[in-house]
mmJSON file of the N, C-alpha and C atoms, coordinates in Angstrom:
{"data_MODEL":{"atom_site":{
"group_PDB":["ATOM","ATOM","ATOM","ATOM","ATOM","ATOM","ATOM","ATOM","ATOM","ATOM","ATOM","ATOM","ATOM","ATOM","ATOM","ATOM","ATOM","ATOM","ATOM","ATOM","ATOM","ATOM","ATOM","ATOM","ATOM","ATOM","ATOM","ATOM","ATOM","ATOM","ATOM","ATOM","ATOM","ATOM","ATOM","ATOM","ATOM","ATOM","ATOM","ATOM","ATOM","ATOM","ATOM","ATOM","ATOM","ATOM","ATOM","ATOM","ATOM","ATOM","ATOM","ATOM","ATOM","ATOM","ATOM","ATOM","ATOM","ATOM","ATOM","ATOM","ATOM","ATOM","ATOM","ATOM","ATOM","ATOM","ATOM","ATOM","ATOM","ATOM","ATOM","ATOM","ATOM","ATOM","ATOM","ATOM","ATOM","ATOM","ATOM","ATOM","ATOM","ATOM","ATOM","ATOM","ATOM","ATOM","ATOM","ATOM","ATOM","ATOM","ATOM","ATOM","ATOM","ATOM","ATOM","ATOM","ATOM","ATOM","ATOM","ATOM","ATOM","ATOM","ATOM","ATOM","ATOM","ATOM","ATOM","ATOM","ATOM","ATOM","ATOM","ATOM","ATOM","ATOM","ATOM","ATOM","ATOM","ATOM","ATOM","ATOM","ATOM","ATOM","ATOM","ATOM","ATOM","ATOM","ATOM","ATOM","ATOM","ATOM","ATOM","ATOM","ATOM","ATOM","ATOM","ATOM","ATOM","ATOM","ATOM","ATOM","ATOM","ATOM","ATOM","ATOM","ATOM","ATOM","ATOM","ATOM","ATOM","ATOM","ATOM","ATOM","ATOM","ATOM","ATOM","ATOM","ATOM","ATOM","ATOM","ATOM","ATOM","ATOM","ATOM","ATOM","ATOM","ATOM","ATOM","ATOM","ATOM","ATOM","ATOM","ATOM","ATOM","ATOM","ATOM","ATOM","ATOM","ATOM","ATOM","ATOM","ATOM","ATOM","ATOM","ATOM","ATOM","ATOM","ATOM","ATOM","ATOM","ATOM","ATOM","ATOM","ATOM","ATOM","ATOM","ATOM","ATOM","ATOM","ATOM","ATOM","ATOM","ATOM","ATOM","ATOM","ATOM","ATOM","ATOM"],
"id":[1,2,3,4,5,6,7,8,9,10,11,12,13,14,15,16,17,18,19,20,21,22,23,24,25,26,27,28,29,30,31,32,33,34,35,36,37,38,39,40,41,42,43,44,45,46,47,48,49,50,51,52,53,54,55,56,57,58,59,60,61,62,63,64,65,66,67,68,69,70,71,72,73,74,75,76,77,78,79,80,81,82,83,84,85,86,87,88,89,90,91,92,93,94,95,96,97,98,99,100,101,102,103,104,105,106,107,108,109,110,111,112,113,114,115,116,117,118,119,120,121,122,123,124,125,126,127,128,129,130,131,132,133,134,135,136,137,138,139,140,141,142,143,144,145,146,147,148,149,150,151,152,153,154,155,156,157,158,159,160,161,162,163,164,165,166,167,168,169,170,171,172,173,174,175,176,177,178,179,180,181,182,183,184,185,186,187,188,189,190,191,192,193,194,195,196,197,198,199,200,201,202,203,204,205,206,207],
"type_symbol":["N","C","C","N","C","C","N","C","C","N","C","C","N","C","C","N","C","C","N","C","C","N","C","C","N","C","C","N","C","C","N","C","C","N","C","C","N","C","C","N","C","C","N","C","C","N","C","C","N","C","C","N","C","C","N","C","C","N","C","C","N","C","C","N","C","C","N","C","C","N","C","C","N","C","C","N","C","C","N","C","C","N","C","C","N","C","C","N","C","C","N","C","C","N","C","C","N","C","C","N","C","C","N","C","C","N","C","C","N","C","C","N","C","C","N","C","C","N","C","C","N","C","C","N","C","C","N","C","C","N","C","C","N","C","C","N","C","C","N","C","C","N","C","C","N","C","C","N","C","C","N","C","C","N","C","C","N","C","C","N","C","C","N","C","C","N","C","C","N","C","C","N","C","C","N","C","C","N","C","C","N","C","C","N","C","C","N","C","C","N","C","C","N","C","C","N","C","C","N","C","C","N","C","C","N","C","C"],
"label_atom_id":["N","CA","C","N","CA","C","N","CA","C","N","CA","C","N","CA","C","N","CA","C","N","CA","C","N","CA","C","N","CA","C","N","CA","C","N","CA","C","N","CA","C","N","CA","C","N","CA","C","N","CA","C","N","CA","C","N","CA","C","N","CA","C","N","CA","C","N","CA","C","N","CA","C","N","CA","C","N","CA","C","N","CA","C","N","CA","C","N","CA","C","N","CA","C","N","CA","C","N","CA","C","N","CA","C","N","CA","C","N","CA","C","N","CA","C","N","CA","C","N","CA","C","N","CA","C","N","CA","C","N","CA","C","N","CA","C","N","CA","C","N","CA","C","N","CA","C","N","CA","C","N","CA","C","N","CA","C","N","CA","C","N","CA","C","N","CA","C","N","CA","C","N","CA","C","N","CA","C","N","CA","C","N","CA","C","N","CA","C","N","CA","C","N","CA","C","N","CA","C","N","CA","C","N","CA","C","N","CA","C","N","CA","C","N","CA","C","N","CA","C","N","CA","C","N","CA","C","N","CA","C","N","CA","C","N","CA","C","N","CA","C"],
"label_alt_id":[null,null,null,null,null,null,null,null,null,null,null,null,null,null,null,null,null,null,null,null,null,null,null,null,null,null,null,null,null,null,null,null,null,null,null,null,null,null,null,null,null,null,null,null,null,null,null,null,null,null,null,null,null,null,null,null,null,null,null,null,null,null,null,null,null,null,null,null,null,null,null,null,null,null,null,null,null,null,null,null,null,null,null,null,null,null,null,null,null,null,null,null,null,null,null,null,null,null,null,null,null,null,null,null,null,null,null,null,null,null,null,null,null,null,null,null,null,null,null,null,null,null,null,null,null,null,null,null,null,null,null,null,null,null,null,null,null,null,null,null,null,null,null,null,null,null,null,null,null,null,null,null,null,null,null,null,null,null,null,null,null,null,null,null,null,null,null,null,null,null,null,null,null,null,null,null,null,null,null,null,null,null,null,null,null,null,null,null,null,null,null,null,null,null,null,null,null,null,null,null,null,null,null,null,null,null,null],
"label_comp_id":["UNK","UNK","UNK","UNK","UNK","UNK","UNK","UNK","UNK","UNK","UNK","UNK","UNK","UNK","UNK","UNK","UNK","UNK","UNK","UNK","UNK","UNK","UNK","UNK","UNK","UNK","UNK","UNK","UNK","UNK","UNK","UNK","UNK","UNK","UNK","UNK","UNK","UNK","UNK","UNK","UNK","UNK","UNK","UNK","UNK","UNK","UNK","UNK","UNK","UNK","UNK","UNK","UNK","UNK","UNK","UNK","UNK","UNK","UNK","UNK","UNK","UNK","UNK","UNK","UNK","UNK","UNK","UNK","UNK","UNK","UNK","UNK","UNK","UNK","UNK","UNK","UNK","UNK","UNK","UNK","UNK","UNK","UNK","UNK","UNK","UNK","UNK","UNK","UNK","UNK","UNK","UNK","UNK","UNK","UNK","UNK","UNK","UNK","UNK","UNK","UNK","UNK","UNK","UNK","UNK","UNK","UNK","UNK","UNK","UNK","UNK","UNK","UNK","UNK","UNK","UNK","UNK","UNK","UNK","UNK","UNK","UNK","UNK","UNK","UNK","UNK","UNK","UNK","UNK","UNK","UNK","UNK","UNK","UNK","UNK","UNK","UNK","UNK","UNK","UNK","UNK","UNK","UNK","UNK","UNK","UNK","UNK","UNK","UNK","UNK","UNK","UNK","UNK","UNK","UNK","UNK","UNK","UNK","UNK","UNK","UNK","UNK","UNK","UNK","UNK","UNK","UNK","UNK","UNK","UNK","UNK","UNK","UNK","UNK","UNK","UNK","UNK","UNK","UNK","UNK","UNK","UNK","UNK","UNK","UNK","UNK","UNK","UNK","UNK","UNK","UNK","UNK","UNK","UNK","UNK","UNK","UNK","UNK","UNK","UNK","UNK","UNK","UNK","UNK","UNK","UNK","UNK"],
"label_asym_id":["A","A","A","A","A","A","A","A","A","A","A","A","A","A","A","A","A","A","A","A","A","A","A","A","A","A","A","A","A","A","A","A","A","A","A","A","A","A","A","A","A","A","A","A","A","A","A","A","A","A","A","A","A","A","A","A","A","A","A","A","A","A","A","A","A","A","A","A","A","A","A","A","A","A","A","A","A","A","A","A","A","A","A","A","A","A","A","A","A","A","A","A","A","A","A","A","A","A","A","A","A","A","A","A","A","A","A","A","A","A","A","A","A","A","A","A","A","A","A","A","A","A","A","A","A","A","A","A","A","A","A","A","A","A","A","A","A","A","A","A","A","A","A","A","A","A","A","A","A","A","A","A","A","A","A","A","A","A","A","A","A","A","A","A","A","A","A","A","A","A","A","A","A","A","A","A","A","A","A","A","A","A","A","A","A","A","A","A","A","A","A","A","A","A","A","A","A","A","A","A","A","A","A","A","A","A","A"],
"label_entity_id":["1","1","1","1","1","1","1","1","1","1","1","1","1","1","1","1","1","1","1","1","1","1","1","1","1","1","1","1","1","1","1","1","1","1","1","1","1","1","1","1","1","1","1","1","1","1","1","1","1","1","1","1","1","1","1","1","1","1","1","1","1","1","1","1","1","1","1","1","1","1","1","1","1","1","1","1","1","1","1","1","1","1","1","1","1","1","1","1","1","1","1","1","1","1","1","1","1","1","1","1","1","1","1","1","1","1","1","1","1","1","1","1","1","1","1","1","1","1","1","1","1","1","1","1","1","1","1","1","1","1","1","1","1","1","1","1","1","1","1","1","1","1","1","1","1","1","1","1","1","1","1","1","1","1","1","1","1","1","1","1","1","1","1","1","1","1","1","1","1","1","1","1","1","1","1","1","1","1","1","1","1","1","1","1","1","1","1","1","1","1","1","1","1","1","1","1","1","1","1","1","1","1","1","1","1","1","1"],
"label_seq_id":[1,1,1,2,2,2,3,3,3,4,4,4,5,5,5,6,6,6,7,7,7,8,8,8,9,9,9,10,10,10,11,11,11,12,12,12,13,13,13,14,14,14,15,15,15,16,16,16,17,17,17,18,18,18,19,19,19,20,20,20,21,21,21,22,22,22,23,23,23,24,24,24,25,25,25,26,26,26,27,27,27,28,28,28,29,29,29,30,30,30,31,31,31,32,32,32,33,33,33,34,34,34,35,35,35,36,36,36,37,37,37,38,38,38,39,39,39,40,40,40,41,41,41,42,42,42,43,43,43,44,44,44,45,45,45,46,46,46,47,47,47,48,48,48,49,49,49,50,50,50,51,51,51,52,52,52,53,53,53,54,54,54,55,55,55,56,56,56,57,57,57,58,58,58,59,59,59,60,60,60,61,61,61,62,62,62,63,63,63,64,64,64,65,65,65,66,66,66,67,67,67,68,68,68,69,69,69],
"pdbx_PDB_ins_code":[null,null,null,null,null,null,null,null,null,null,null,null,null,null,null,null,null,null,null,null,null,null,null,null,null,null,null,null,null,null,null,null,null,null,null,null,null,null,null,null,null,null,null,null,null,null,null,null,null,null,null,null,null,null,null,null,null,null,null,null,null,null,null,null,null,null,null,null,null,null,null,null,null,null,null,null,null,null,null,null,null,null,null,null,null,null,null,null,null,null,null,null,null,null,null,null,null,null,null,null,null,null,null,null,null,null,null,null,null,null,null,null,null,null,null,null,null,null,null,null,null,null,null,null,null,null,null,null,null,null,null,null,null,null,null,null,null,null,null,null,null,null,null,null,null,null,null,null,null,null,null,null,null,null,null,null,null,null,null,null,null,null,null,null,null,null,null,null,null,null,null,null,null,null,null,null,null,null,null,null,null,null,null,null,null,null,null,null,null,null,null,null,null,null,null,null,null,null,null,null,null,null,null,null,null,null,null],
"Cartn_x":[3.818,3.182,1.978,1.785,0.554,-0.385,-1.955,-2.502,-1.991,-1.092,-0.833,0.146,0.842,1.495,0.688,-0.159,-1.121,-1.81,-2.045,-2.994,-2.124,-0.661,0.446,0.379,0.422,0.54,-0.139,-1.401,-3.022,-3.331,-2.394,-2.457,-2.18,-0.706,-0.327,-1.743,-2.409,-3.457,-4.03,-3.893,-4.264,-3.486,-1.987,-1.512,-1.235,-2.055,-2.874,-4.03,-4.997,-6.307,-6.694,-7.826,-8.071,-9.466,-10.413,-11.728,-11.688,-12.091,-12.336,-13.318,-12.958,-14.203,-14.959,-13.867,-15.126,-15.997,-16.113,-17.012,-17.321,-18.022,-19.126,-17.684,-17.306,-15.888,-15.854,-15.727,-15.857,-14.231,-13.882,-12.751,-11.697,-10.781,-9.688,-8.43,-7.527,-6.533,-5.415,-4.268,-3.26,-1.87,-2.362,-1.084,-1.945,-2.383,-3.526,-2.189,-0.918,-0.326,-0.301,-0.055,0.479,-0.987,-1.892,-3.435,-4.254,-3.376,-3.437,-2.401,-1.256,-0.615,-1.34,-2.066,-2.563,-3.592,-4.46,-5.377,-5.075,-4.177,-3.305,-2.847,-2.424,-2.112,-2.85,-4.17,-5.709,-5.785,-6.046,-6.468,-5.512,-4.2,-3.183,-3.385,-3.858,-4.115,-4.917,-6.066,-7.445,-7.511,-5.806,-6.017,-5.49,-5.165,-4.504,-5.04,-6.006,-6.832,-7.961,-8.062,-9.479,-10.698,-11.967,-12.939,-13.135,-12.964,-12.89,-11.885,-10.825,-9.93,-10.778,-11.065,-11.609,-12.746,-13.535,-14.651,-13.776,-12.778,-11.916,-11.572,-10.724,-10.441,-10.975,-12.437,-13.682,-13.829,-13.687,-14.546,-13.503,-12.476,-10.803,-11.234,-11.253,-10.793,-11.618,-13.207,-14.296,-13.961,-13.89,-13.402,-11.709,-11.357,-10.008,-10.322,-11.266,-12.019,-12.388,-13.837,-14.495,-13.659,-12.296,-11.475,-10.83,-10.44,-9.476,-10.799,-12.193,-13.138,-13.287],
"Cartn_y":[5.418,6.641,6.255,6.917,6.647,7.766,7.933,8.807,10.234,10.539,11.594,12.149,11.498,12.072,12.798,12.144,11.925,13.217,13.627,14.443,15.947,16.107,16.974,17.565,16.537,16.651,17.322,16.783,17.335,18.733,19.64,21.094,21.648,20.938,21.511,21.911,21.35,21.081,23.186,23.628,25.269,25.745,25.228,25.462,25.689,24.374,23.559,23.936,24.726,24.539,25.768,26.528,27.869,27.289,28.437,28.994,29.632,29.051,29.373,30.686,31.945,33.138,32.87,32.316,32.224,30.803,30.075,28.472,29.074,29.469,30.249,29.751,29.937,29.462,28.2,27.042,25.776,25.51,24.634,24.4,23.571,24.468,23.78,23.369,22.912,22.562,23.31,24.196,24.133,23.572,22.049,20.695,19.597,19.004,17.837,16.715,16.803,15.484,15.535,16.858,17.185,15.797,16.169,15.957,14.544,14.125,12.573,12.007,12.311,11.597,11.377,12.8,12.982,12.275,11.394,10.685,9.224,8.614,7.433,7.385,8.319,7.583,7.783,8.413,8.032,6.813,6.506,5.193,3.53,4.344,3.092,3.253,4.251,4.129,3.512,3.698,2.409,1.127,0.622,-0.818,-1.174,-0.348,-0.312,0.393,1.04,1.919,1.205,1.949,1.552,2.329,1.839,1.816,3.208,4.373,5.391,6.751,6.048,6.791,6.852,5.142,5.261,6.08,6.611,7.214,9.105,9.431,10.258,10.218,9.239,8.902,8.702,8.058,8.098,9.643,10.394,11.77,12.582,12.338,13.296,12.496,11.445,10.927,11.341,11.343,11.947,13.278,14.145,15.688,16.004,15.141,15.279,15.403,14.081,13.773,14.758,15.476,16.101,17.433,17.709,18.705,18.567,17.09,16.957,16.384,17.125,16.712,15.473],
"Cartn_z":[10.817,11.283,12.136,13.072,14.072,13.6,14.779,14.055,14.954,15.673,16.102,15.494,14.577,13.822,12.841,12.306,11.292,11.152,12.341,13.064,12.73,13.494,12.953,11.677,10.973,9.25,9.103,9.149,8.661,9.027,10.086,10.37,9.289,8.186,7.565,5.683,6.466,5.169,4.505,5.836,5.679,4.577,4.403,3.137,1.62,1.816,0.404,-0.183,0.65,0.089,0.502,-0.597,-0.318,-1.201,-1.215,-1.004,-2.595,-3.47,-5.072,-5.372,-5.022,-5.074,-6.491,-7.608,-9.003,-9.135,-8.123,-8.036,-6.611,-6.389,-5.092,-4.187,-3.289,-2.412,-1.762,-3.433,-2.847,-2.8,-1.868,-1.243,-2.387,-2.748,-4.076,-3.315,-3.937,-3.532,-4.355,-4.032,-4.982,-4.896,-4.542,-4.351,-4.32,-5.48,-5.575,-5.43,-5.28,-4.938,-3.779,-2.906,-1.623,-0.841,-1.421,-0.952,-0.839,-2.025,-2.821,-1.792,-0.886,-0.535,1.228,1.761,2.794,2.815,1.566,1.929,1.797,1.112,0.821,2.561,3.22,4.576,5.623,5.524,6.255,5.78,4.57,4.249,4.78,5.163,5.371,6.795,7.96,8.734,9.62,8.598,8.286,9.333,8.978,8.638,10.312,11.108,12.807,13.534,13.026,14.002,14.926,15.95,16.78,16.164,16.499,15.723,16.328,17.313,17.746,15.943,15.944,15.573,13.78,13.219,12.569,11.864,12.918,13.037,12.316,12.961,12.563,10.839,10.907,9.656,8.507,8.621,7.857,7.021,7.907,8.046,7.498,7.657,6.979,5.937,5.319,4.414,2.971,3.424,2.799,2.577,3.615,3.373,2.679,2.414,1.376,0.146,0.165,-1.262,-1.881,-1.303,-1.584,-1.98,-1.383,-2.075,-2.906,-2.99,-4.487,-5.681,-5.244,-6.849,-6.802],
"occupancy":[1.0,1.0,1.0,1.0,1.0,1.0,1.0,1.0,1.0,1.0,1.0,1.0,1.0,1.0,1.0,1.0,1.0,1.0,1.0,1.0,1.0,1.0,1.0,1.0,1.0,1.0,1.0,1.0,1.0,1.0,1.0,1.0,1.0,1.0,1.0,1.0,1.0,1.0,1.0,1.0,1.0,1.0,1.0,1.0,1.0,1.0,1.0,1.0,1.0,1.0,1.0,1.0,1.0,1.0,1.0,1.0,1.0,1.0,1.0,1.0,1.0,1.0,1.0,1.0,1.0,1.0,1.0,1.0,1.0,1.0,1.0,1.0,1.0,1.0,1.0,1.0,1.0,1.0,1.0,1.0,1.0,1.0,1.0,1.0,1.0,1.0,1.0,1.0,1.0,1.0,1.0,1.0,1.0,1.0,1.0,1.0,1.0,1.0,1.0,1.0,1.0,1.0,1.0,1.0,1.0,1.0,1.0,1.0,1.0,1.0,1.0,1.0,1.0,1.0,1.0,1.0,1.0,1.0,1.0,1.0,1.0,1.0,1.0,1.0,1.0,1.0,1.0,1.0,1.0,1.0,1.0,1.0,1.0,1.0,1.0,1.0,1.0,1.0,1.0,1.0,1.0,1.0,1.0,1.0,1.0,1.0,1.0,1.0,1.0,1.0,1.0,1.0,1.0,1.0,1.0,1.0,1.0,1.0,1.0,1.0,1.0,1.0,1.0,1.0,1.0,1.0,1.0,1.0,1.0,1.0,1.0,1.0,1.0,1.0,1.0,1.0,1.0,1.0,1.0,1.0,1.0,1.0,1.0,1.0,1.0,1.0,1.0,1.0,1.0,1.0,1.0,1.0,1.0,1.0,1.0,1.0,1.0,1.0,1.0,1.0,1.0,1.0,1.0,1.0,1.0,1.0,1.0],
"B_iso_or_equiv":[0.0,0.0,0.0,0.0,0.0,0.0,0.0,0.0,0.0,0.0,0.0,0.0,0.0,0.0,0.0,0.0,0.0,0.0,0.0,0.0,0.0,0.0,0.0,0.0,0.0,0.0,0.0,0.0,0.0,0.0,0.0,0.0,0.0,0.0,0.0,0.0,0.0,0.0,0.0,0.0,0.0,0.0,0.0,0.0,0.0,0.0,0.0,0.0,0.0,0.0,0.0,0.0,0.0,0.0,0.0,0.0,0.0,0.0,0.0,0.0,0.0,0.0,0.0,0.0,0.0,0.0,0.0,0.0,0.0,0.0,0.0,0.0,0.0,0.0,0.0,0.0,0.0,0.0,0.0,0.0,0.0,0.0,0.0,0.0,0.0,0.0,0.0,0.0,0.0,0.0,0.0,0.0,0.0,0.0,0.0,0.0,0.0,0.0,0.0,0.0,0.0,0.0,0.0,0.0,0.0,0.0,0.0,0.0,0.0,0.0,0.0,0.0,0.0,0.0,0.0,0.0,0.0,0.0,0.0,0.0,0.0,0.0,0.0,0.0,0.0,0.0,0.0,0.0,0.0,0.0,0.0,0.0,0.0,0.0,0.0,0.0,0.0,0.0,0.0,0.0,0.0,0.0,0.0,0.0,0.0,0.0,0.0,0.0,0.0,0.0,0.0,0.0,0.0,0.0,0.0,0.0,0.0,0.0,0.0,0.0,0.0,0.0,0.0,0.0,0.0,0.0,0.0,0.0,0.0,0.0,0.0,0.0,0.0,0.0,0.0,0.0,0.0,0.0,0.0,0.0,0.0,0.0,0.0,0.0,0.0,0.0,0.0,0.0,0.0,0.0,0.0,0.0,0.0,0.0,0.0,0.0,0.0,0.0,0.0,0.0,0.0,0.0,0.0,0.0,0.0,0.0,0.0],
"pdbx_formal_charge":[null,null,null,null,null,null,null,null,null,null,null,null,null,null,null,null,null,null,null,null,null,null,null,null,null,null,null,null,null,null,null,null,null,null,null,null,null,null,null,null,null,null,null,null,null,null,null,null,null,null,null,null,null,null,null,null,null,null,null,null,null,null,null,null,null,null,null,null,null,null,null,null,null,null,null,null,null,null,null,null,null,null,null,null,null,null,null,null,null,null,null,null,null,null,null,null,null,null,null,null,null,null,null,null,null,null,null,null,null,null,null,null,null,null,null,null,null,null,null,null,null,null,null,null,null,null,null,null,null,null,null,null,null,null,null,null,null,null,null,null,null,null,null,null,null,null,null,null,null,null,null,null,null,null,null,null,null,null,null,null,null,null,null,null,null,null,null,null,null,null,null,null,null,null,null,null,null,null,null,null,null,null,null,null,null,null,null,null,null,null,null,null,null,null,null,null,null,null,null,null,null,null,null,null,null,null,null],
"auth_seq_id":[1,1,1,2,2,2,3,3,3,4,4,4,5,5,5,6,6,6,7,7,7,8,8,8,9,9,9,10,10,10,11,11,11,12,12,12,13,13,13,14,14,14,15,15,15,16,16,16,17,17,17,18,18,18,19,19,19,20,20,20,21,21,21,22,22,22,23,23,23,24,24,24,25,25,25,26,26,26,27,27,27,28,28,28,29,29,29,30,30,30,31,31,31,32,32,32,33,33,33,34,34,34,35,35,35,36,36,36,37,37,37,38,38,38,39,39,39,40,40,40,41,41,41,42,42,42,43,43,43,44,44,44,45,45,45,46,46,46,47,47,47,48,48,48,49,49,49,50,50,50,51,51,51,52,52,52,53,53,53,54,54,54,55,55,55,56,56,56,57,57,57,58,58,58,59,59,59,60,60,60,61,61,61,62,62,62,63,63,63,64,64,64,65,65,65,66,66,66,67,67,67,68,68,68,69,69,69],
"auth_comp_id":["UNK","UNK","UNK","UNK","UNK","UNK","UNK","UNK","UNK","UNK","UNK","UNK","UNK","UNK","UNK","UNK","UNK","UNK","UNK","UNK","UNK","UNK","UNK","UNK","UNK","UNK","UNK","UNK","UNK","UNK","UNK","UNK","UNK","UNK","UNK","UNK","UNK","UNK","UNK","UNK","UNK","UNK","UNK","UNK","UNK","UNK","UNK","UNK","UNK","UNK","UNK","UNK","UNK","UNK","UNK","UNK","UNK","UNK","UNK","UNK","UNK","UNK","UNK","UNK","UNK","UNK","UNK","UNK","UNK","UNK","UNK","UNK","UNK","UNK","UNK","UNK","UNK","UNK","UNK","UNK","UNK","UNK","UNK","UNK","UNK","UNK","UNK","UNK","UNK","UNK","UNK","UNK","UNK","UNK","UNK","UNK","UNK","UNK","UNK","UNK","UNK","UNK","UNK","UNK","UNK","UNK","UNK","UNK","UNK","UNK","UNK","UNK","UNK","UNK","UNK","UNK","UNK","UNK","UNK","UNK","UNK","UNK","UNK","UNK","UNK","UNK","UNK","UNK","UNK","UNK","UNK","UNK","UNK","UNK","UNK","UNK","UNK","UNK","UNK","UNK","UNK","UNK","UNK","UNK","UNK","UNK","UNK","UNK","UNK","UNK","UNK","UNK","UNK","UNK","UNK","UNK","UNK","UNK","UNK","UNK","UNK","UNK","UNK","UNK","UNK","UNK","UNK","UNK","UNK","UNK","UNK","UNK","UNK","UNK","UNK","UNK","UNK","UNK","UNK","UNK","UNK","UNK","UNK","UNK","UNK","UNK","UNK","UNK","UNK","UNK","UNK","UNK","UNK","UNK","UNK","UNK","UNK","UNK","UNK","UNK","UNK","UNK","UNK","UNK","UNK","UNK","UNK"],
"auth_asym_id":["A","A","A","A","A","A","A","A","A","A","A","A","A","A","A","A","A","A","A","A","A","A","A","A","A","A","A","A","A","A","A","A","A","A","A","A","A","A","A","A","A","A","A","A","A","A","A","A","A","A","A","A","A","A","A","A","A","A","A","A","A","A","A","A","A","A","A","A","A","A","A","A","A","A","A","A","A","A","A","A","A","A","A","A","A","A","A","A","A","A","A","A","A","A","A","A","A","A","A","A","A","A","A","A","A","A","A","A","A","A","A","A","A","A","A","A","A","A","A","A","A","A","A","A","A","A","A","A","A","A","A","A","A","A","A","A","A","A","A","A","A","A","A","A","A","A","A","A","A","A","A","A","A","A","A","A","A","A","A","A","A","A","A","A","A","A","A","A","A","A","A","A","A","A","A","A","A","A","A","A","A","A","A","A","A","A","A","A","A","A","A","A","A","A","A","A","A","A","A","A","A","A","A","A","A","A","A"],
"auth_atom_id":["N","CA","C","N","CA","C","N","CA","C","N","CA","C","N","CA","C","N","CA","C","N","CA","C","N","CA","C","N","CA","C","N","CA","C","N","CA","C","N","CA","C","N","CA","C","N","CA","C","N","CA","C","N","CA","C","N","CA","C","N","CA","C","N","CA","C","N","CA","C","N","CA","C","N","CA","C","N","CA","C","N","CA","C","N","CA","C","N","CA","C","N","CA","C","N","CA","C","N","CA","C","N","CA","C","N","CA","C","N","CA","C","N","CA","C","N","CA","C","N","CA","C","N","CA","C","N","CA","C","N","CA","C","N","CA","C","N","CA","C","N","CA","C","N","CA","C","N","CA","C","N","CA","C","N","CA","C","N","CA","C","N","CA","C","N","CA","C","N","CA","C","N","CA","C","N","CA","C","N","CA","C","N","CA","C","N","CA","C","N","CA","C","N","CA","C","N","CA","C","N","CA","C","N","CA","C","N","CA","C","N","CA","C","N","CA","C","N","CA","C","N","CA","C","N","CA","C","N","CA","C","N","CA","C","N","CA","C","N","CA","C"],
"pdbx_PDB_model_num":[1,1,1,1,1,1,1,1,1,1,1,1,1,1,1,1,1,1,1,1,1,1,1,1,1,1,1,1,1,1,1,1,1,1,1,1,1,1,1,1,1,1,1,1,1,1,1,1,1,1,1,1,1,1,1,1,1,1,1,1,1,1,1,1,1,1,1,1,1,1,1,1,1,1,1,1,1,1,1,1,1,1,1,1,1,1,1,1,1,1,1,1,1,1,1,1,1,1,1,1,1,1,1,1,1,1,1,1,1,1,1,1,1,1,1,1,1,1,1,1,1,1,1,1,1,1,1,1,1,1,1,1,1,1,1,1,1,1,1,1,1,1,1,1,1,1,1,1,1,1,1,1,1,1,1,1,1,1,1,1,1,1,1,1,1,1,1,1,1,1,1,1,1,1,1,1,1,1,1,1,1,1,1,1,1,1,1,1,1,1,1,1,1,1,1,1,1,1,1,1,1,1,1,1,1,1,1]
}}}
Protein backbone atom coordinates (compact mmCIF):
# COMPACT_ATOMS: atom_id res chain seq x y z
CA UNK A 1 0.00 0.00 0.00
CA UNK A 2 1.35 3.51 -0.75
CA UNK A 3 0.25 6.60 1.06
CA UNK A 4 -2.43 7.46 -1.55
CA UNK A 5 -4.04 4.63 -1.04
CA UNK A 6 -3.63 5.18 2.54
CA UNK A 7 -5.05 8.47 2.21
CA UNK A 8 -8.47 6.73 0.33
CA UNK A 9 -8.95 4.53 3.28
CA UNK A 10 -8.63 7.15 5.84
CA UNK A 11 -11.96 9.02 4.15
CA UNK A 12 -13.56 6.03 5.21
CA UNK A 13 -12.70 6.94 8.97
CA UNK A 14 -16.26 9.35 9.06
CA UNK A 15 -17.78 5.96 9.54
CA UNK A 16 -16.15 4.81 12.54
CA UNK A 17 -16.10 7.60 14.79
CA UNK A 18 -18.75 9.92 16.18
CA UNK A 19 -18.84 12.72 18.87
CA UNK A 20 -19.84 11.11 22.54
CA UNK A 21 -22.79 13.89 23.66
CA UNK A 22 -22.45 12.12 27.39
CA UNK A 23 -18.20 12.71 27.66
CA UNK A 24 -18.62 16.56 26.50
CA UNK A 25 -18.31 15.28 22.43
CA UNK A 26 -14.98 13.68 22.73
CA UNK A 27 -14.30 11.70 19.61
CA UNK A 28 -15.22 7.62 20.14
CA UNK A 29 -14.92 5.08 17.86
CA UNK A 30 -17.67 2.39 17.15
CA UNK A 31 -14.99 -0.16 15.34
CA UNK A 32 -11.84 -0.02 17.73
CA UNK A 33 -10.48 -2.95 15.33
CA UNK A 34 -11.63 -1.14 12.18
CA UNK A 35 -9.18 1.74 13.89
CA UNK A 36 -6.40 -0.50 15.38
CA UNK A 37 -5.88 -1.75 11.88
CA UNK A 38 -5.91 2.04 10.31
CA UNK A 39 -3.09 2.87 12.62
CA UNK A 40 -0.91 -0.48 12.29
CA UNK A 41 -0.65 0.71 8.54
CA UNK A 42 0.36 4.51 9.27
CA UNK A 43 2.82 2.96 11.31
CA UNK A 44 4.02 0.32 8.47
CA UNK A 45 4.02 3.23 6.28
CA UNK A 46 6.53 4.88 8.56
CA UNK A 47 9.18 2.82 7.42
CA UNK A 48 9.10 4.13 3.15
CA UNK A 49 7.96 7.35 3.55
CA UNK A 50 9.67 10.73 2.82
CA UNK A 51 10.25 12.87 5.69
CA UNK A 52 7.31 15.23 4.04
CA UNK A 53 4.67 12.31 4.11
CA UNK A 54 5.99 11.40 7.52
CA UNK A 55 5.18 14.66 8.92
CA UNK A 56 1.43 13.44 7.75
CA UNK A 57 1.66 10.25 9.25
CA UNK A 58 3.02 11.44 12.58
CA UNK A 59 -0.11 13.52 12.97
CA UNK A 60 -2.87 10.67 11.68
CA UNK A 61 -1.19 8.41 13.74
CA UNK A 62 -1.41 10.55 17.10
CA UNK A 63 -5.05 11.54 16.15
CA UNK A 64 -6.10 7.74 15.80
CA UNK A 65 -4.62 7.28 19.10
CA UNK A 66 -6.11 9.83 20.82
CA UNK A 67 -9.55 8.22 19.50
CA UNK A 68 -9.01 4.76 20.29
CA UNK A 69 -8.16 6.16 24.33
Amino acid sequence: MNLADYRERLVAINEIVYFDKNEYLREKTSNPLKLKELIDEAENLLQTSNEDDRYFLYGTIGNLYRINE
